[in-house]
C-alpha positions in Angstrom: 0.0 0.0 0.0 1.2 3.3 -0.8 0.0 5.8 1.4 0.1 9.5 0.7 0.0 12.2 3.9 -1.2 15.9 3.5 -2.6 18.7 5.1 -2.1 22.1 6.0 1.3 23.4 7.5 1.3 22.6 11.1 -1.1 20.0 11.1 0.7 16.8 12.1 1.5 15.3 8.9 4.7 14.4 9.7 3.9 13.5 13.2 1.0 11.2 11.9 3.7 9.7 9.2 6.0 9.0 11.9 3.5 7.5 14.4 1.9 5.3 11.6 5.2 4.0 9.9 6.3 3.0 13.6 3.2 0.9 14.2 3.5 -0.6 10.8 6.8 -2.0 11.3 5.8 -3.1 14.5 3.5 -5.3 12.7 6.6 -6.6 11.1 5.9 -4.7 8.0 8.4 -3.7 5.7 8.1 0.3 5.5 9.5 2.8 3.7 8.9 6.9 4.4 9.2 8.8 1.3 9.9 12.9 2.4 8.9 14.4 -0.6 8.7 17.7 1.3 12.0 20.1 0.6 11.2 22.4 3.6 11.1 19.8 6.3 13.6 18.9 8.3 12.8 17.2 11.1 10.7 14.0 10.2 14.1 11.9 10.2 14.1 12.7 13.8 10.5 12.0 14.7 11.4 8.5 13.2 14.5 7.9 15.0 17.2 8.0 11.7 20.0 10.2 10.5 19.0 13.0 7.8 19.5 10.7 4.6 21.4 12.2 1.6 18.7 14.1 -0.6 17.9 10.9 -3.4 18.0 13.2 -6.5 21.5 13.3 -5.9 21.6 9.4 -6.9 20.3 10.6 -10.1 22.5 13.0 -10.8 21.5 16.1 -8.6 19.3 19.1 -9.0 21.2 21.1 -12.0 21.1 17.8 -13.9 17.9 16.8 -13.8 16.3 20.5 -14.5 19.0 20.6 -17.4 16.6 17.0 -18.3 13.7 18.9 -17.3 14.0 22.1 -19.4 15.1 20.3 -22.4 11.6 18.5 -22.2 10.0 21.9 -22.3 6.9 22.9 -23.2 6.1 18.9 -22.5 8.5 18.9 -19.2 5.6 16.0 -17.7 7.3 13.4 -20.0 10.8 13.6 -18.9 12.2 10.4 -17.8 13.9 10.6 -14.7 14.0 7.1 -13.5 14.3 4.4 -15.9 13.8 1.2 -13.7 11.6 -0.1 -11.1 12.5 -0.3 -7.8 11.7 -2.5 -4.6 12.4 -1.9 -1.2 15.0 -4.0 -0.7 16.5 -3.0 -3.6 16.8 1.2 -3.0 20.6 2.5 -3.0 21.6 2.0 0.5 23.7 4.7 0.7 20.8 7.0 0.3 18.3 5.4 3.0 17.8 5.9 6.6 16.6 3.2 8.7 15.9 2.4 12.2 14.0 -0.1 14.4 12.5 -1.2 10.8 11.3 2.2 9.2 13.2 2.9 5.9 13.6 6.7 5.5 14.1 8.3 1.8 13.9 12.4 1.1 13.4 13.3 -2.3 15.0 16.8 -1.7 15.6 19.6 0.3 16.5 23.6 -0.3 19.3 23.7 0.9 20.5 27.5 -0.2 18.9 30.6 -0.7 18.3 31.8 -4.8 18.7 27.9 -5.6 16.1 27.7 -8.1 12.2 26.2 -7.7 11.4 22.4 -6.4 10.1 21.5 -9.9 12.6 18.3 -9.9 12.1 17.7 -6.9 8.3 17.5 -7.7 9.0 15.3 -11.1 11.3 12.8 -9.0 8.7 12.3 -6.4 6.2 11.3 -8.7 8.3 9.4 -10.7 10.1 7.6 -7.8 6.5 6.8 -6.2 5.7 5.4 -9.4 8.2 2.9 -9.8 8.2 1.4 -6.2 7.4 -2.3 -6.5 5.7 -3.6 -3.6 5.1 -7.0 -1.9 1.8 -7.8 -0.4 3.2 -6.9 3.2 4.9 -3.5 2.1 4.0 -0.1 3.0 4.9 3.1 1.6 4.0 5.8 3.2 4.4 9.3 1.6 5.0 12.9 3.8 4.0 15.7 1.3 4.6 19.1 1.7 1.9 21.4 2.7 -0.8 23.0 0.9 -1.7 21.2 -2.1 0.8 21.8 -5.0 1.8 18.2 -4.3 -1.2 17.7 -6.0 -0.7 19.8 -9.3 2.4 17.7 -9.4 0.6 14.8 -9.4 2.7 13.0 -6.3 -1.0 11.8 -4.7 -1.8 10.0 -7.8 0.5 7.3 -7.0 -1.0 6.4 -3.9 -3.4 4.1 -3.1 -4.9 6.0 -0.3 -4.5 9.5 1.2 -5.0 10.2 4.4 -5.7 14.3 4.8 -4.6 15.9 8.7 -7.0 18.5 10.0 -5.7 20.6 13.1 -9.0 22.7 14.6 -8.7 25.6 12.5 -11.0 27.2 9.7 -7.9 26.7 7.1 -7.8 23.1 8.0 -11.8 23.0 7.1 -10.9 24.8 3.9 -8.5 22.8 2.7 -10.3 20.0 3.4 -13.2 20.9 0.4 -10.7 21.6 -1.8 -8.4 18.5 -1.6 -11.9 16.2 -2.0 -12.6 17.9 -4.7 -8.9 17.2 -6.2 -8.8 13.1 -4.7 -11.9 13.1 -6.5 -11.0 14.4 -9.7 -8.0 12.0 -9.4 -9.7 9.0 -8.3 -7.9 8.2 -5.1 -10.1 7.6 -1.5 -9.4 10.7 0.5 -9.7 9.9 4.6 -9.2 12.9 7.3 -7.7 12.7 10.6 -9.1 14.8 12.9 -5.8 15.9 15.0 -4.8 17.7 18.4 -8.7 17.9 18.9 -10.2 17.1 22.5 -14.3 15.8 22.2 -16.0 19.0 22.2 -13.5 20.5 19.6 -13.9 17.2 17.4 -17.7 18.0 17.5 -17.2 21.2 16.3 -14.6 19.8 13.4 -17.6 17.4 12.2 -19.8 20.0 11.8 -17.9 21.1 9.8 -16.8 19.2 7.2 -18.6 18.5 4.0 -18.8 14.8 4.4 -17.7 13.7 8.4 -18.1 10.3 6.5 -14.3 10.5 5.3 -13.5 11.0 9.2 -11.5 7.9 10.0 -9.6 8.8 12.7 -9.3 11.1 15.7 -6.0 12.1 17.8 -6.3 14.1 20.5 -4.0 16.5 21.8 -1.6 14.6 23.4 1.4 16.1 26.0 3.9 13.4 25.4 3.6 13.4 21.3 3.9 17.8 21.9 7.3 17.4 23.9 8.7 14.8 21.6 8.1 16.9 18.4 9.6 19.9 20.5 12.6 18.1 21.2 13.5 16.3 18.0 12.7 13.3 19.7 11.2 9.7 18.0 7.9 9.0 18.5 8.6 5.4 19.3 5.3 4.8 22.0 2.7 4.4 19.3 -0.9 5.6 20.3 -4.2 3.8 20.1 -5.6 5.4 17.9 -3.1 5.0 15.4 -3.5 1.3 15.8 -7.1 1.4 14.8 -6.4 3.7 12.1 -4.1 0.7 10.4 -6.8 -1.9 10.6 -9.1 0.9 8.7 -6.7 0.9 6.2 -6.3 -2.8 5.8 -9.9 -3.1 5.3 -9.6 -0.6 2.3 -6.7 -2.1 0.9 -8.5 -5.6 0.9 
């Protein structure tokens, strides 16, 4: 299953991609976290790993794929970045992460100011998603950036589910009519998780949303998950409502 995380900056995306890929492998599922976002910098230690080398540098690095890029022009979509399929045992080792069985691979980050746009990042993302083979067991879970450009690049058509993180805010609310519309367009099942929401608050959330029925999770606000994101720390405790969130997810996937 390939699973495909977004929301609105400041959500919990990453902290949901962290907490789920940790209960996954738990489950003795292989798992691989794909950070597709090239402003965040901290999911490697919300999983426990050392910062992985940015993967488009395996293909050559950022000036050589736009040079592939902006030779494509005007049809820059059908550039061909990766030419091979890929399973999870078979990534370049040198350029994943890994602890207590989470795999960690980041597309790319900005690293300087005046470097240029993320377009290849964008392109390799998609096209890396793409060409992940998976066994019956694996799981692929993908941290997107916020907002939803990661959807004009097309990075959520490759997954197989996407799971959308709503904080209580009215942006959250928002964002959430606009990114049904674009899973629908798409054709990929949308889910929210209702996040750092206590009852009364999650009430409120419900009311609302379009269509609560896409509501397949709630988290509340929880201290010990707050200090460990503060901190840089792993979230390596799990919480239960992250464990009934999987089983959700394997009924879908079956």
């Amino acid at each position: 299953m390939k699973i495909a995380i977004c929301g609105k900056g400041g959500s919990g995306k990453s902290t949901l991609t962290a907490l789920l890929a940790r209960e996954y492998a738990r489950r003795n599922r292989p798992v691989l976290v794909v950070d597709t976002d090239e402003s965040n910098l901290g999911l490697h230690r919300l999983l426990g790993t050392n910062a992985p080398p940015d993967l488009m540098d395996y293909f050559g690095g950022k000036k050589a794929m736009g040079a592939k890029i902006m030779a494509a022009m005007p049809d820059f979509a059908s550039v061909n970045l990766i030419e091979e399929a890929w399973t999870l045992d078979g990534l370049p080792k040198d350029y994943v992460a890994e602890d207590h069985g989470v795999r960690l691979a980041a597309i790319g980050k900005i690293h300087d100011a005046g470097e240029g746009c993320a377009c290849p990042m964008g392109i390799l993302a998609r096209q890396f998603l793409g060409s992940l083979r998976l066994g019956d067991d694996d799981v692929v879970i993908a941290d997107t950036e916020a907002g939803i450009e990661h959807f004009g690049r097309g990075i959520d058509q490759e997954g197989d589910v996407i799971l959308m993180v709503l904080d209580p805010s009215f942006e959250s609310l928002r964002l959430a009519e606009k990114i049904a519309e674009m899973a629908g367009n798409i054709g990929v099942p949308l889910y929210y998780v209702l996040n750092k929401a206590d009852t009364a608050m999650a009430a409120r959330m419900r009311e609302g949303i379009a269509d609560p029925s896409r509501i397949i999770c709630e988290i509340p606000q929880e201290p010990g998950i707050l200090e460990a994101g503060l901190g840089g720390q792993a979230l390596t405790d799990g919480h239960p409502a992250v464990k009934t969130l999987i089983e959700a997810l394997d009924e879908h996937a079956e």
